[in-house]
HTML snippet that shows the backbone in 3Dmol.js (N, CA, C, O; Angstrom):
<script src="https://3Dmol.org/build/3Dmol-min.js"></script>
<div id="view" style="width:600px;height:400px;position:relative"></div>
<script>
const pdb = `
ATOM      1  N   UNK A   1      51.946 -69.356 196.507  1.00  0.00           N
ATOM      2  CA  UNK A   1      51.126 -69.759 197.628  1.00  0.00           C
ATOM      3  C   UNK A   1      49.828 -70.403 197.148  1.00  0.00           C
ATOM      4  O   UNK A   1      49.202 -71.173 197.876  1.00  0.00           O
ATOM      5  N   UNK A   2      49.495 -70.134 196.118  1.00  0.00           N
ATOM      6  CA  UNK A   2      48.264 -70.474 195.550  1.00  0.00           C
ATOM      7  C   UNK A   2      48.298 -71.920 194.561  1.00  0.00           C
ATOM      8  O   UNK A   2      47.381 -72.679 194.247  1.00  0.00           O
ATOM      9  N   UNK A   3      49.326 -71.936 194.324  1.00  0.00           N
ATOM     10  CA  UNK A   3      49.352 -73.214 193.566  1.00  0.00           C
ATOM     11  C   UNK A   3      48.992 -74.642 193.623  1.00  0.00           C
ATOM     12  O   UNK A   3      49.872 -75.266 194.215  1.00  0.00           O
ATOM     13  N   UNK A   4      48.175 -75.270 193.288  1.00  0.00           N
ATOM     14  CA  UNK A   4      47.735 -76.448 193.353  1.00  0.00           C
ATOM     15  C   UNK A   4      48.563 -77.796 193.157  1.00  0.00           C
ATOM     16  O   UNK A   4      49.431 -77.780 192.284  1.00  0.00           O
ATOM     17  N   UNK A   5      48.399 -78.768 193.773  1.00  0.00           N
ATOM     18  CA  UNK A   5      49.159 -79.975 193.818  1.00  0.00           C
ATOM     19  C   UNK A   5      49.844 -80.437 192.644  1.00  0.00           C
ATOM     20  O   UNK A   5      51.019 -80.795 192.561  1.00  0.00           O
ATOM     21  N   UNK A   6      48.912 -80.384 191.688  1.00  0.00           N
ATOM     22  CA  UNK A   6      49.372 -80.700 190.369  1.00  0.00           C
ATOM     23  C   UNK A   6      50.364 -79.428 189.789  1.00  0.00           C
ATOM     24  O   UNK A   6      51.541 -79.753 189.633  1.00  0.00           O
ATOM     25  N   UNK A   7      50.028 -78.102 189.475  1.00  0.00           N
ATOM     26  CA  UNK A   7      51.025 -77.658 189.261  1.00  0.00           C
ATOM     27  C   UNK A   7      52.637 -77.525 189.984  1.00  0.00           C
ATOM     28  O   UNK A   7      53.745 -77.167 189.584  1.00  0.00           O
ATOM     29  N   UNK A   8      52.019 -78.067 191.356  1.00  0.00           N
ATOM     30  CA  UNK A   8      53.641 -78.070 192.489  1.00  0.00           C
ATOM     31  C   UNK A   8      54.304 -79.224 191.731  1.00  0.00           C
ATOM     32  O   UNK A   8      55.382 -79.093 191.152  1.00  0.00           O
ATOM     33  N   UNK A   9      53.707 -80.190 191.761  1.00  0.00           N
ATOM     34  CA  UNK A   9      54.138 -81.619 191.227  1.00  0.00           C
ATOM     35  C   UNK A   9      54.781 -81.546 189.404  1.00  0.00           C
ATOM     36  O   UNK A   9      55.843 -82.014 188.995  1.00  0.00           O
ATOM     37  N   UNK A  10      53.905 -80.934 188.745  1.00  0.00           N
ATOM     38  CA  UNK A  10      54.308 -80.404 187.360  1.00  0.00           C
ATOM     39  C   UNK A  10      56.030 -79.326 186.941  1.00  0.00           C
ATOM     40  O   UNK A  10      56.684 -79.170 185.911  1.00  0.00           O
ATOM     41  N   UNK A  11      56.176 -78.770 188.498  1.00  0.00           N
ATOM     42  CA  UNK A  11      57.422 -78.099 188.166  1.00  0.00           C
ATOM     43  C   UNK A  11      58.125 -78.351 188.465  1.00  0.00           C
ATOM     44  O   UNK A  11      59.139 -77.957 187.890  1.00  0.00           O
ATOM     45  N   UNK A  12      58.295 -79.459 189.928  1.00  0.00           N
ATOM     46  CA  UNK A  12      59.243 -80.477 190.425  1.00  0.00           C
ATOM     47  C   UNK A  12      59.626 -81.291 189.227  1.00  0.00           C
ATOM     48  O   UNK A  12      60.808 -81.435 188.915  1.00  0.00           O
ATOM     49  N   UNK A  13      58.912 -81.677 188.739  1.00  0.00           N
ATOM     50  CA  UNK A  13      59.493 -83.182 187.757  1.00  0.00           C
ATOM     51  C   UNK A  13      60.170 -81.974 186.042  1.00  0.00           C
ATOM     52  O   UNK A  13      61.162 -82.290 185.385  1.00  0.00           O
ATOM     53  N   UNK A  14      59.377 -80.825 185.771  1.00  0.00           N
ATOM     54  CA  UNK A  14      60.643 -79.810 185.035  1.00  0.00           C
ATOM     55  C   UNK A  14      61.771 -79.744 185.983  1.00  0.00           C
ATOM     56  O   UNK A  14      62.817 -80.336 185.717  1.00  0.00           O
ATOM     57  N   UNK A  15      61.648 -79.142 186.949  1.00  0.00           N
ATOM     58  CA  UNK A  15      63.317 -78.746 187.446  1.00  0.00           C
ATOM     59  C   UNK A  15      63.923 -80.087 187.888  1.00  0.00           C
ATOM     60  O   UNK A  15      65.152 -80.061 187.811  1.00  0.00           O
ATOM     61  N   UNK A  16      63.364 -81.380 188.377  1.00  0.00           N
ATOM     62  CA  UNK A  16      64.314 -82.500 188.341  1.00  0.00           C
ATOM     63  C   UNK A  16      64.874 -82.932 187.183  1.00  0.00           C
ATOM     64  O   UNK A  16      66.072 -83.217 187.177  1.00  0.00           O
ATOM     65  N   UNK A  17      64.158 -83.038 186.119  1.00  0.00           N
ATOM     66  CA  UNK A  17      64.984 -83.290 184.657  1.00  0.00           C
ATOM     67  C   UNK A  17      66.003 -82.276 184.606  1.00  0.00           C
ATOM     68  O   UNK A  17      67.074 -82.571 184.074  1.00  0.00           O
ATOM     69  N   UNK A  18      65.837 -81.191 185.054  1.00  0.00           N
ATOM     70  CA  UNK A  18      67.176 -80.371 184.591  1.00  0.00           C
ATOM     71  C   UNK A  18      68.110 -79.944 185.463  1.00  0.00           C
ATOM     72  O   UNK A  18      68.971 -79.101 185.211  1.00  0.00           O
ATOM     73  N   UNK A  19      67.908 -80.685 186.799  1.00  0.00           N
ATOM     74  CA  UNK A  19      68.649 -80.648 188.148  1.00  0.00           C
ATOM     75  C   UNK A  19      69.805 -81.753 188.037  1.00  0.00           C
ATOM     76  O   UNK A  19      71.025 -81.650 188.166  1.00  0.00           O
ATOM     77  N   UNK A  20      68.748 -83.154 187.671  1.00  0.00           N
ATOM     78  CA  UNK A  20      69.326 -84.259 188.148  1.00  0.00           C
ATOM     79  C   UNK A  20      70.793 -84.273 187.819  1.00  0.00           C
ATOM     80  O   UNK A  20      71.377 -83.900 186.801  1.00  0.00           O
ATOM     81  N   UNK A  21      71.330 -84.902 189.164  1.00  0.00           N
ATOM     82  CA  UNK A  21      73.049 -85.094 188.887  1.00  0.00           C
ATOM     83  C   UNK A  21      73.495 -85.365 187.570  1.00  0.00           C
ATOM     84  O   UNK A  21      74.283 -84.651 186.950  1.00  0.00           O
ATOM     85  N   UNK A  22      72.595 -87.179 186.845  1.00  0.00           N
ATOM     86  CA  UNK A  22      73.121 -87.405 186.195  1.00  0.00           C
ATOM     87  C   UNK A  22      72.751 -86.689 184.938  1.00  0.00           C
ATOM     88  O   UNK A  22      73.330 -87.094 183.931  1.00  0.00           O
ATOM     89  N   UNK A  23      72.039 -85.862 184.815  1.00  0.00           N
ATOM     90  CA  UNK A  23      71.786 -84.624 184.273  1.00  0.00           C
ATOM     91  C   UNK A  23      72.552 -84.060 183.574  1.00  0.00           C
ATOM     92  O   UNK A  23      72.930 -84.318 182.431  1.00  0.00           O
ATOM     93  N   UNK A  24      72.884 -83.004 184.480  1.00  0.00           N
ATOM     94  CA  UNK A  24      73.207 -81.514 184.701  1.00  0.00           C
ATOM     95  C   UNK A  24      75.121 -81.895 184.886  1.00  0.00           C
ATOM     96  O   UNK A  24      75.833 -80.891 184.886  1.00  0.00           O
ATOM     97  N   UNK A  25      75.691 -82.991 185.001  1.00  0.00           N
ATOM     98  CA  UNK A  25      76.817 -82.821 185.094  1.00  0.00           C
ATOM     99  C   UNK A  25      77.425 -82.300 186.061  1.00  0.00           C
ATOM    100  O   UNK A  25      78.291 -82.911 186.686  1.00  0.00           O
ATOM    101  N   UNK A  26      77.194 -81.531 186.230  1.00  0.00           N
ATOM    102  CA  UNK A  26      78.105 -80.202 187.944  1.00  0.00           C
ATOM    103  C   UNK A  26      77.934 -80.984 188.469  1.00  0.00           C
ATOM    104  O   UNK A  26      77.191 -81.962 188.381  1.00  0.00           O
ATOM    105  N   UNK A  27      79.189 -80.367 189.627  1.00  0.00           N
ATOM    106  CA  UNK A  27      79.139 -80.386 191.354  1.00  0.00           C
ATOM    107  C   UNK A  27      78.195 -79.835 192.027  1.00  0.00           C
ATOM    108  O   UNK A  27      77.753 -80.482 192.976  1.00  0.00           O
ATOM    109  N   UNK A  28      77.712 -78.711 191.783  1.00  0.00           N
ATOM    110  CA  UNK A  28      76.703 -78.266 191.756  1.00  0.00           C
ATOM    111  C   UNK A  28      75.665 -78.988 192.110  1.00  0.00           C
ATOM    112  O   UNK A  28      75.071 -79.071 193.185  1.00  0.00           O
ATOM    113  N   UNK A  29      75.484 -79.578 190.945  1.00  0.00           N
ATOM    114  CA  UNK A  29      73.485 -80.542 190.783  1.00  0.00           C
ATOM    115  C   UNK A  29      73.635 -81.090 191.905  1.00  0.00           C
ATOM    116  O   UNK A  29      72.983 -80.355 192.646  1.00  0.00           O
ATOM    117  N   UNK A  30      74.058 -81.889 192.518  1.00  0.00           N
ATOM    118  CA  UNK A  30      73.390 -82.862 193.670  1.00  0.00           C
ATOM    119  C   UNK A  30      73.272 -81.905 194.566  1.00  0.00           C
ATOM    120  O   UNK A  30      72.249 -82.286 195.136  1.00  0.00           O
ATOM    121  N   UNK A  31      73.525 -81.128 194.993  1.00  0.00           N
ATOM    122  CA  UNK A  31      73.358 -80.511 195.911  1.00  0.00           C
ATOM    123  C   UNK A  31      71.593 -79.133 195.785  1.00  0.00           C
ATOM    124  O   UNK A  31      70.754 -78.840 196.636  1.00  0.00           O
ATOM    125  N   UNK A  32      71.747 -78.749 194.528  1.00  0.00           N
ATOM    126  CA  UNK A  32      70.995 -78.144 194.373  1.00  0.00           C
ATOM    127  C   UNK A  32      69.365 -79.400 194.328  1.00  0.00           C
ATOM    128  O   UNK A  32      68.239 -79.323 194.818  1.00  0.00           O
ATOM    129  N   UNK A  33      69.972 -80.277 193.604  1.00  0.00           N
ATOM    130  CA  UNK A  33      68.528 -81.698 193.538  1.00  0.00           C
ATOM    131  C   UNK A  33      68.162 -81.968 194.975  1.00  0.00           C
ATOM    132  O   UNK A  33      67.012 -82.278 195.283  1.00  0.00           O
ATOM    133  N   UNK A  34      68.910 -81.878 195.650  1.00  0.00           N
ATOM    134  CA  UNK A  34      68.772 -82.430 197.155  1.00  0.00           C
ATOM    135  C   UNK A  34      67.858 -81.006 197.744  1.00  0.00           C
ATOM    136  O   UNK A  34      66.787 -81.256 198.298  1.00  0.00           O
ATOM    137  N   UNK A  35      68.226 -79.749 197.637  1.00  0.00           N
ATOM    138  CA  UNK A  35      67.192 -78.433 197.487  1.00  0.00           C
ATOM    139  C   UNK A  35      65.902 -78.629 197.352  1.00  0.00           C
ATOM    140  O   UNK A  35      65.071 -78.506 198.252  1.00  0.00           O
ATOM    141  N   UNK A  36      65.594 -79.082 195.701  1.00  0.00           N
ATOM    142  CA  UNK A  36      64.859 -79.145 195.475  1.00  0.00           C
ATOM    143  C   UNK A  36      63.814 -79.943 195.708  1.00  0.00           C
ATOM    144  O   UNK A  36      62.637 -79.583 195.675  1.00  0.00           O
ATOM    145  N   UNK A  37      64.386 -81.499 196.048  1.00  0.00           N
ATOM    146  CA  UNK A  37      63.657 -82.868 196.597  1.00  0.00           C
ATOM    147  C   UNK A  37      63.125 -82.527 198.221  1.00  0.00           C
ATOM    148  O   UNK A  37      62.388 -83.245 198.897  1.00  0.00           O
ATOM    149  N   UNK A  38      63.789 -81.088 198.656  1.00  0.00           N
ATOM    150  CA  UNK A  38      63.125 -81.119 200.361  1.00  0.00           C
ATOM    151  C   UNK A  38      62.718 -80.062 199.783  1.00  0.00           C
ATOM    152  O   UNK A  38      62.853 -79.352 200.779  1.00  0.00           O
ATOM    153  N   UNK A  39      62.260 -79.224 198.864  1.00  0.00           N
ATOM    154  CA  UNK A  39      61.498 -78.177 198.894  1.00  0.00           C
ATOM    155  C   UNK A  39      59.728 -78.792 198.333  1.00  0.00           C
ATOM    156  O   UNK A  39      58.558 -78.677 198.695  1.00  0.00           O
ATOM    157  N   UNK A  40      60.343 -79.304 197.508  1.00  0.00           N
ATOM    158  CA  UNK A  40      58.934 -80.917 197.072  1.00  0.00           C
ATOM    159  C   UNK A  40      58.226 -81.626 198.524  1.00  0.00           C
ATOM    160  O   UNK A  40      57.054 -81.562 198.897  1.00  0.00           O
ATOM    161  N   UNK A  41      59.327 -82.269 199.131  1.00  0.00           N
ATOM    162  CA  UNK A  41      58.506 -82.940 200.067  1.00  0.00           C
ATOM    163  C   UNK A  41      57.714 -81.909 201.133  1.00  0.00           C
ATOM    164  O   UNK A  41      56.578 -82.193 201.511  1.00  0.00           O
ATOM    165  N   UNK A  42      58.374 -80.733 201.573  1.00  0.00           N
ATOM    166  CA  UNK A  42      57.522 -79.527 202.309  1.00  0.00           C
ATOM    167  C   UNK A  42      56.001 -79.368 201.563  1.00  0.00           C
ATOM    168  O   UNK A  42      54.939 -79.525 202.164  1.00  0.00           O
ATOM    169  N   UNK A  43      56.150 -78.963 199.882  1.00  0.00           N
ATOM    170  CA  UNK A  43      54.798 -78.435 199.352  1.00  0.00           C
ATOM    171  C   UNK A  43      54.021 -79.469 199.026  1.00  0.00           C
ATOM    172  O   UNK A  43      52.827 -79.239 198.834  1.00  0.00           O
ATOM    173  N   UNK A  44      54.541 -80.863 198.889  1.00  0.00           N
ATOM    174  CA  UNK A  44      53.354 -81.668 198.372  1.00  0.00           C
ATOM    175  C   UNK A  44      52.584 -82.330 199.977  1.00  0.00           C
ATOM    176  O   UNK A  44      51.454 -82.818 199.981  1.00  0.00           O
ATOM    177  N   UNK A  45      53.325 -82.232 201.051  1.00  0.00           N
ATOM    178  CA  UNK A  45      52.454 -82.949 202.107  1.00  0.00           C
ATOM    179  C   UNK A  45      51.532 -81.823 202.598  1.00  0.00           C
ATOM    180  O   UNK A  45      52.270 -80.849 202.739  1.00  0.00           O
ATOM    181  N   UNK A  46      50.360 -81.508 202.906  1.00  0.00           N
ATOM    182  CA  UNK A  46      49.303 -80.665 203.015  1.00  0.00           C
ATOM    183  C   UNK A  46      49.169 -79.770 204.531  1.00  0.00           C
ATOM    184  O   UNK A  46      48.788 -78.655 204.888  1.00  0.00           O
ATOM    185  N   UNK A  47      49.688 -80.907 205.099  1.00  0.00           N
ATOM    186  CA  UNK A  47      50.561 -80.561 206.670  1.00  0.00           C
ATOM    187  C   UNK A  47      51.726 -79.131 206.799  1.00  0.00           C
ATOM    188  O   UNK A  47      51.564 -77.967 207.164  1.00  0.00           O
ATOM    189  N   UNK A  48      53.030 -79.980 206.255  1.00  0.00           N
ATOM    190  CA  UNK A  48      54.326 -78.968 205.850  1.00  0.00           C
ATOM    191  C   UNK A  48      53.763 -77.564 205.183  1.00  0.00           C
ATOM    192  O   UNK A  48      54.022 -76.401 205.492  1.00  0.00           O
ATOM    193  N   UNK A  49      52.989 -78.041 204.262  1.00  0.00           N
ATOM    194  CA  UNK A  49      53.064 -76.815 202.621  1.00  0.00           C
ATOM    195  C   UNK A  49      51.781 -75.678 204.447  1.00  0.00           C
ATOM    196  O   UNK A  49      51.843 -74.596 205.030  1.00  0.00           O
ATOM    197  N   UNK A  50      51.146 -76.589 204.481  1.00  0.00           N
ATOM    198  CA  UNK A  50      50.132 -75.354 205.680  1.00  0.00           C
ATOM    199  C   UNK A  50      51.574 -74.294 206.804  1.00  0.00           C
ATOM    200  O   UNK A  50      51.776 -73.095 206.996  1.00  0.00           O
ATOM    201  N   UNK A  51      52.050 -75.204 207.133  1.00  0.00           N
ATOM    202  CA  UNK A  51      53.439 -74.397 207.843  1.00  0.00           C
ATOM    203  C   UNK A  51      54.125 -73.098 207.118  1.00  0.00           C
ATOM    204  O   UNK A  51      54.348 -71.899 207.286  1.00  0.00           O
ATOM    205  N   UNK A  52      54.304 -74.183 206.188  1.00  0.00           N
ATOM    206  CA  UNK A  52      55.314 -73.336 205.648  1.00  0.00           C
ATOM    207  C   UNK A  52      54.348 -72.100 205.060  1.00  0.00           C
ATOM    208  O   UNK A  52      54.908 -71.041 205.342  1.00  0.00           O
ATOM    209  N   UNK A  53      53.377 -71.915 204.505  1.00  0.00           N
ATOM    210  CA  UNK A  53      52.605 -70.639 204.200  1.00  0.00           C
ATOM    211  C   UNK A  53      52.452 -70.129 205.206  1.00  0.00           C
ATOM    212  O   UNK A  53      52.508 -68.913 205.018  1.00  0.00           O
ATOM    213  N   UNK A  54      52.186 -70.489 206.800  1.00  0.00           N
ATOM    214  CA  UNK A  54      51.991 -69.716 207.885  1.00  0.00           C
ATOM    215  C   UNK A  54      53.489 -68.873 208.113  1.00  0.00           C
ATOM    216  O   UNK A  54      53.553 -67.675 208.389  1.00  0.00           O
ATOM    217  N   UNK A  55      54.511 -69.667 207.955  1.00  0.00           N
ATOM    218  CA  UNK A  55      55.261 -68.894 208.221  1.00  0.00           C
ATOM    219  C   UNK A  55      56.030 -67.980 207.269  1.00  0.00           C
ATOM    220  O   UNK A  55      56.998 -67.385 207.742  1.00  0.00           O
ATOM    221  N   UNK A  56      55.579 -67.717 205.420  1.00  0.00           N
ATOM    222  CA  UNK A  56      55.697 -66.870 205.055  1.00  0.00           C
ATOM    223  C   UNK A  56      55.044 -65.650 205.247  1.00  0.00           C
ATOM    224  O   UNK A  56      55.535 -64.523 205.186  1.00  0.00           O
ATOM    225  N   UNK A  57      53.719 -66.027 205.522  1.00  0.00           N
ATOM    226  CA  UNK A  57      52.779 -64.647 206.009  1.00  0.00           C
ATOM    227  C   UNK A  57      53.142 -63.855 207.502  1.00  0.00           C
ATOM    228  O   UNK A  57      52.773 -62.697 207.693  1.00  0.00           O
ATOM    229  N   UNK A  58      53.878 -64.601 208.482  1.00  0.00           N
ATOM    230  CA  UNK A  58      54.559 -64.092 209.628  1.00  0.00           C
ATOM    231  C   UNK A  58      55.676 -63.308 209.089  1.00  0.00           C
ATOM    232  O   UNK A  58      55.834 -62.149 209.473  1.00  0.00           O
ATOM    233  N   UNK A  59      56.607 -63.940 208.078  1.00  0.00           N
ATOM    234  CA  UNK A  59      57.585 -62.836 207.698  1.00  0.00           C
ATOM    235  C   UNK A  59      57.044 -61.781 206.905  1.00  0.00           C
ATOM    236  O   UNK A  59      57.362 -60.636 207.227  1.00  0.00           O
ATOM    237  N   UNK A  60      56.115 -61.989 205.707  1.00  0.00           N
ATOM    238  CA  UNK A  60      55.667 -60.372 205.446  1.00  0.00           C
ATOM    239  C   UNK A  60      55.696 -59.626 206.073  1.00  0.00           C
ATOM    240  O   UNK A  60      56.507 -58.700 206.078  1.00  0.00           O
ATOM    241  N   UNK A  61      54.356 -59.907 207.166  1.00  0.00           N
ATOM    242  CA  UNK A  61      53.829 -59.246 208.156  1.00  0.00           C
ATOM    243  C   UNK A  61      55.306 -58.534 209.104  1.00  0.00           C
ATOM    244  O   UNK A  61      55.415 -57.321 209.284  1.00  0.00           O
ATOM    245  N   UNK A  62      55.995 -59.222 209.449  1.00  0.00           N
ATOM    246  CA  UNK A  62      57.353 -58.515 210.201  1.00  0.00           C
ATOM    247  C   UNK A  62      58.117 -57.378 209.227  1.00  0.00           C
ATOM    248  O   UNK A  62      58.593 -56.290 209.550  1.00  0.00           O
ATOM    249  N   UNK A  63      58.070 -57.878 208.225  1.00  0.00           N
ATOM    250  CA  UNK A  63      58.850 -57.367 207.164  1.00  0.00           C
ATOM    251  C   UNK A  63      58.429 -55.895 206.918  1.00  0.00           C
ATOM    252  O   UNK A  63      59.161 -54.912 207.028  1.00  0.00           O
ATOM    253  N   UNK A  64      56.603 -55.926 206.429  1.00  0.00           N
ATOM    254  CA  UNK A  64      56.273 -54.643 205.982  1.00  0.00           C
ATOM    255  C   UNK A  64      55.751 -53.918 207.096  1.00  0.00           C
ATOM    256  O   UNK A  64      55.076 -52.947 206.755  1.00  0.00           O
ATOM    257  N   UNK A  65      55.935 -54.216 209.126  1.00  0.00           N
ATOM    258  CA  UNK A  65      55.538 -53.742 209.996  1.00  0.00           C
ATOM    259  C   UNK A  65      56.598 -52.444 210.689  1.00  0.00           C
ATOM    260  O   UNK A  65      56.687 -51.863 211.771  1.00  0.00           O
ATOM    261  N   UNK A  66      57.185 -52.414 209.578  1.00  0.00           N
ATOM    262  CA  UNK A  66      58.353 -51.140 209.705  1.00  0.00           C
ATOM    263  C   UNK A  66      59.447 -51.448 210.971  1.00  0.00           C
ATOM    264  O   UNK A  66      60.491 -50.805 210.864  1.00  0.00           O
ATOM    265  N   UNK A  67      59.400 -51.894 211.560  1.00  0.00           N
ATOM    266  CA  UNK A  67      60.223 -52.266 212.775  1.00  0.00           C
ATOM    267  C   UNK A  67      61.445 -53.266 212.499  1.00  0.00           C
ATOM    268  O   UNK A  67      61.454 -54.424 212.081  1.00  0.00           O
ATOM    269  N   UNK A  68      62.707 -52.199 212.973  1.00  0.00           N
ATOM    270  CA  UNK A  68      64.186 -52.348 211.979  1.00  0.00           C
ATOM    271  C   UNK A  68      64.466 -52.595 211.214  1.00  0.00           C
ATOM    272  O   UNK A  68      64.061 -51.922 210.265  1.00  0.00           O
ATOM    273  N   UNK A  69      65.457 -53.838 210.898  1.00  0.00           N
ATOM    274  CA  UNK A  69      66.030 -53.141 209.265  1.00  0.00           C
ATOM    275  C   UNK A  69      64.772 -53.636 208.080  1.00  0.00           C
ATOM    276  O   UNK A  69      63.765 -54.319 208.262  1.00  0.00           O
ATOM    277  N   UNK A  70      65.219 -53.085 207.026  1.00  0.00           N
ATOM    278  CA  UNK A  70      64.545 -53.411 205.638  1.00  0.00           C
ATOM    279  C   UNK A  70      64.568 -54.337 205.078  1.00  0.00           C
ATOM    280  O   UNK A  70      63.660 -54.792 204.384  1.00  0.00           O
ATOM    281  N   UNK A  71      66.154 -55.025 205.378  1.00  0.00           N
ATOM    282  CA  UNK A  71      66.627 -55.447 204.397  1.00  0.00           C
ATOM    283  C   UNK A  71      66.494 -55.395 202.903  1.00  0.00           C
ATOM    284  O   UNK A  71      66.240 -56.085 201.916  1.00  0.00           O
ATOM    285  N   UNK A  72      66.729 -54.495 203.195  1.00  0.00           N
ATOM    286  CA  UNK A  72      67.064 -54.334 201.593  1.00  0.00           C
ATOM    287  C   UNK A  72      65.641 -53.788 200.275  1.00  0.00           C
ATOM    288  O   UNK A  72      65.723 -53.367 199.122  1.00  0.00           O
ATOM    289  N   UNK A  73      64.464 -54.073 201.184  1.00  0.00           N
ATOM    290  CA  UNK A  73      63.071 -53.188 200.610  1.00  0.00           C
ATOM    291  C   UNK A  73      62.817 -52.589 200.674  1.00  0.00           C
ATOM    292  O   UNK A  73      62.590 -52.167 201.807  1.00  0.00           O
ATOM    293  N   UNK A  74      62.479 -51.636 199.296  1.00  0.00           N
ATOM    294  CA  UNK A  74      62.191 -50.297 199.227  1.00  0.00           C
ATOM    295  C   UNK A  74      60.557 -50.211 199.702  1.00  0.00           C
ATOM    296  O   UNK A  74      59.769 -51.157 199.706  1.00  0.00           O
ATOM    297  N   UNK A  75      60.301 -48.926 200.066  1.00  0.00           N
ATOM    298  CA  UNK A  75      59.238 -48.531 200.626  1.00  0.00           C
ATOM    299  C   UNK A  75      58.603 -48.322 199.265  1.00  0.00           C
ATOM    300  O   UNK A  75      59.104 -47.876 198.233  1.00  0.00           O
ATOM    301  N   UNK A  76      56.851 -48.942 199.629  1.00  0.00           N
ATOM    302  CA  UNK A  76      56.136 -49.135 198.777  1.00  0.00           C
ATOM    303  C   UNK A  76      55.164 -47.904 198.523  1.00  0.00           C
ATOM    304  O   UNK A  76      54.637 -47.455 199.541  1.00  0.00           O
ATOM    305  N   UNK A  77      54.881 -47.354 197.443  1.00  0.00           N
ATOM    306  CA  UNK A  77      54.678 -45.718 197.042  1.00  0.00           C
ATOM    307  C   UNK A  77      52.750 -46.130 196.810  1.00  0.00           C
ATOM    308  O   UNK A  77      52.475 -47.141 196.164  1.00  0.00           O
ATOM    309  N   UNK A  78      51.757 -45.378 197.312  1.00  0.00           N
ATOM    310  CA  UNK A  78      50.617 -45.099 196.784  1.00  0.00           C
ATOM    311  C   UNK A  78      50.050 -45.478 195.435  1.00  0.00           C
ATOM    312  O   UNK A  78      49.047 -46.165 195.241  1.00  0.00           O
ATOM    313  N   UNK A  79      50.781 -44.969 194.603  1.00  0.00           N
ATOM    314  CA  UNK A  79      50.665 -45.140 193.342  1.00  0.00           C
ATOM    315  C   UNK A  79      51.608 -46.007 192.721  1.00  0.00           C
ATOM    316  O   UNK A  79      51.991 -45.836 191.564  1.00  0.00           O
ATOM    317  N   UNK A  80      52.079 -47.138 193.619  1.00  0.00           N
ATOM    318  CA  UNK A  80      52.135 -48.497 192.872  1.00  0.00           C
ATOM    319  C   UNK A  80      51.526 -49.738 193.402  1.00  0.00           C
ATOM    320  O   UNK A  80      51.515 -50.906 193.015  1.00  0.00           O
ATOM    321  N   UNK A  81      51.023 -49.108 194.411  1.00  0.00           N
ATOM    322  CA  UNK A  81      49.524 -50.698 195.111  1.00  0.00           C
ATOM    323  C   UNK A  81      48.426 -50.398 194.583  1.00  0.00           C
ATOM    324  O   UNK A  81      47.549 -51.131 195.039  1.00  0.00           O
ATOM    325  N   UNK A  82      48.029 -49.662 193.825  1.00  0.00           N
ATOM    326  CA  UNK A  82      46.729 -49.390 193.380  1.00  0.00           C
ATOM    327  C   UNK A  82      47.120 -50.359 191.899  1.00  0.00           C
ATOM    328  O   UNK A  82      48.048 -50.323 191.091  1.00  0.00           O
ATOM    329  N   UNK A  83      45.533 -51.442 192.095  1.00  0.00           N
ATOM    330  CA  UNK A  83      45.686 -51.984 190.526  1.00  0.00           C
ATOM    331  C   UNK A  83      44.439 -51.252 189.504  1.00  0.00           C
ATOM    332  O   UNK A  83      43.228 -51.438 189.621  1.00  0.00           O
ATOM    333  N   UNK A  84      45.026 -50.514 188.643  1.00  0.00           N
ATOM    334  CA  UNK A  84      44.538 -50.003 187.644  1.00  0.00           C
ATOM    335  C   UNK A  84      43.898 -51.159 186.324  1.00  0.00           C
ATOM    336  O   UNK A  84      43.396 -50.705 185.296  1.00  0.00           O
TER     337      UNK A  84
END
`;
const viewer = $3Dmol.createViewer("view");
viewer.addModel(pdb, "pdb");
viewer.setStyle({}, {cartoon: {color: "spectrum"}});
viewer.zoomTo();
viewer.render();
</script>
C-alpha cells in the first residue's frame, strides 16, 4: 500500500521480463502477463491505485470485524500485535 510509483513501476518491468509470453514459453504466460499489465494499469494511475486501497481497507475492516466466516484467519493473539 505504501509503495511509491517508481518502485510499482520497478517490479512491473521485473515480473514482465519474466512473464512475457515470448519469455516464459507457457500457456500459462499470456494469461498471467495480461494479470499483470491490468494490475499495473490499476497502481500506476493515482485515481484506480486510490480505489483500489479504499477498497482493501473495507475488506480488512469486514474481515477482522468478526461477523461470519473467517475464511480461513486465525484469530490474532495479544502477544503477537505487540511490536517488541
Amino acid at each position: 500500500m505504501g509503495a511509491s510509483c517508481q518502485e510499482i513501476k520497478s517490479a512491473y518491468r521485473k515480473l514482465a521480463r519474466v512473464l512475457h509470453p515470448d519469455v516464459a514459453g507457457e500457456e500459462s504466460a499470456a494469461s498471467e502477463f495480461i494479470e499483470l499489465h491490468k494490475a499495473y494499469e490499476t497502481l500506476s494511475d493515482p485515481a484506480k491505485r486510490a480505489d483500489y486501497d479504499r477498497s482493501l481497507f473495507r475488506l480488512g475492516r469486514s474481515m477482522s470485524s468478526g461477523s461470519g466466516s473467517r475464511s480461513g484467519y486465525t484469530s490474532r493473539r495479544w502477544e503477537t500485535d505487540q511490536c517488541w
